[in-house]
N, C-alpha and C positions, 0 to 999 in steps of 0.2 A: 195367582197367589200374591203377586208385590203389588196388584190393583188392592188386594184385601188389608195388604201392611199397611200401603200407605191410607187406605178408609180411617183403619183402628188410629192411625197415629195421629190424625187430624182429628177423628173425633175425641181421643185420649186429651190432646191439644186444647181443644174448646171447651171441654168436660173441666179441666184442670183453669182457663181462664173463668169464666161463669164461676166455678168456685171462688176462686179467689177472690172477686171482684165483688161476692155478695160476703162475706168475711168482712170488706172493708167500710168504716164506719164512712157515713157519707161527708163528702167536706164541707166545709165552715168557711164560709167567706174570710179571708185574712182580715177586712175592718170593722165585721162583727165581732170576732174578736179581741180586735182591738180596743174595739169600743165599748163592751162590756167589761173587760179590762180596765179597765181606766175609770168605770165610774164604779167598781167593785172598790178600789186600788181609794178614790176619792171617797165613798161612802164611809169606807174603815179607817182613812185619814180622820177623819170628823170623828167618827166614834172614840180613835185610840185619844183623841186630844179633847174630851168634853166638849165637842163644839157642838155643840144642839141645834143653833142654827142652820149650818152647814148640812147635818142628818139628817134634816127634816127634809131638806129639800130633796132629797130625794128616795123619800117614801110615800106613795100610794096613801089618800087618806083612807083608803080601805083595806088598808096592809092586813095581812095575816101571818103572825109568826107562829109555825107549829113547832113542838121542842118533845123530843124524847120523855122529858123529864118532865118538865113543866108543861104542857098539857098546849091548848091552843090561848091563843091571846089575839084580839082581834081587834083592829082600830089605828089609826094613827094618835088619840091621844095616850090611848095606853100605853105605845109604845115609846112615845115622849117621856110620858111619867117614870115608867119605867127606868128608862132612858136618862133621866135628871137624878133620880131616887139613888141609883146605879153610882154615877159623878159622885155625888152630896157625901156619899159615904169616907170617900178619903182612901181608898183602896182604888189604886190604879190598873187597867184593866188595858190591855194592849191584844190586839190582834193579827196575826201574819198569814197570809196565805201561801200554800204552798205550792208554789207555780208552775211544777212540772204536773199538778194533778188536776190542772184546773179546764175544764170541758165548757164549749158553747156551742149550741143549737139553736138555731132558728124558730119562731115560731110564727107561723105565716099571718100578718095582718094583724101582728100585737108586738111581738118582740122578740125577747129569747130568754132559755133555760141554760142557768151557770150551773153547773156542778163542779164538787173540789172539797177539798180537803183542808182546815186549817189549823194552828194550834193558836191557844189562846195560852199567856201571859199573864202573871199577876204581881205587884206590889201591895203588900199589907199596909194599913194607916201606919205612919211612926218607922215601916221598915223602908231599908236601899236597895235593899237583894230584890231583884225578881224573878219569879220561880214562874215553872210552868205550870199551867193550871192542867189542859190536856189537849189531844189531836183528838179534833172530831171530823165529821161529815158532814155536808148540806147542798142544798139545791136551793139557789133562787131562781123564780119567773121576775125577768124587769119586763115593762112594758115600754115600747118608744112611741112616743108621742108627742106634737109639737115641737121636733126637734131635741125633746130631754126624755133620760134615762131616768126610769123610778121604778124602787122594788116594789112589787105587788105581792108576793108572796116569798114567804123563806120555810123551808125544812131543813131542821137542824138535828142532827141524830148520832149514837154512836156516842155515848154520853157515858158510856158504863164505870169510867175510873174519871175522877174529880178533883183536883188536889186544891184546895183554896186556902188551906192551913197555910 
């Protein structure tokens, strides 16, 4: 009988490891993260400060931005135009991410998949106040290549409430 205890207990033991072990998301290298980080962190610099130059560079001239609302948009000139159209207006447009929700994965022999959560911020032309616009969702694919980080793909979704008044 105690040869049989101790079977169950070790098997209970193992049964209970193996579970746990496939539960757990697999790790992320600390300087892929890092480094997805940071050119996320640079990207949105550039965007929050009209710097077009800056943006560009690290976009994909094959970018594809897919959006809940707005549908697909495909190209890096579009996304410039956009991009400048956006600026031109006089309504400032600030973006933050929010850092505790921010996911990196690997992708083998391209780069990697960011996911996370951001809100985005707005000032009206002529107003001081800035209001939030909304927390949404998204998933970029960057690609690394010759040493630099560039978005090649973004899904942006989770769009259901809007405040731009």
């Amino acid at each position: 009988m105690p040869g049989k205890l101790i079977r169950l207990t070790l098997m209970l033991c193992l049964f209970t490891t193996v579970a746990s072990a496939q539960k757990k998301a697999p790790a992320v290298p600390d300087q892929l993260y890092k480094d997805v980080a940071r050119a996320d962190s640079l990207l949105f610099s550039a965007f929050n400060n009209c710097d077009s130059v800056t943006y560009r560079k690290f976009l994909k001239d094959d970018f594809e931005f897919y959006h809940d609302l707005g549908g697909l948009n495909v190209g890096v000139d579009y996304e410039m135009r956009a991009f400048r159209e956006m600026c031109q207006r006089g309504n400032h447009i600030r973006r933050e991410l929010i850092k505790s929700t921010l996911e990196v994965y690997p992708i083998k022999d391209y780069g990697a998949v960011e996911i996370g959560v951001h809100t985005f911020y707005h000032t009206n032309k002529g107003q001081t106040q800035e209001k939030v616009s909304g927390t949404y969702k998204f998933v970029q694919v960057w690609q690394f290549k010759d040493g630099l980080w560039k978005l090649a793909r973004v899904i942006s979704y989770g769009h259901n409430e809007m405040h731009n008044d």
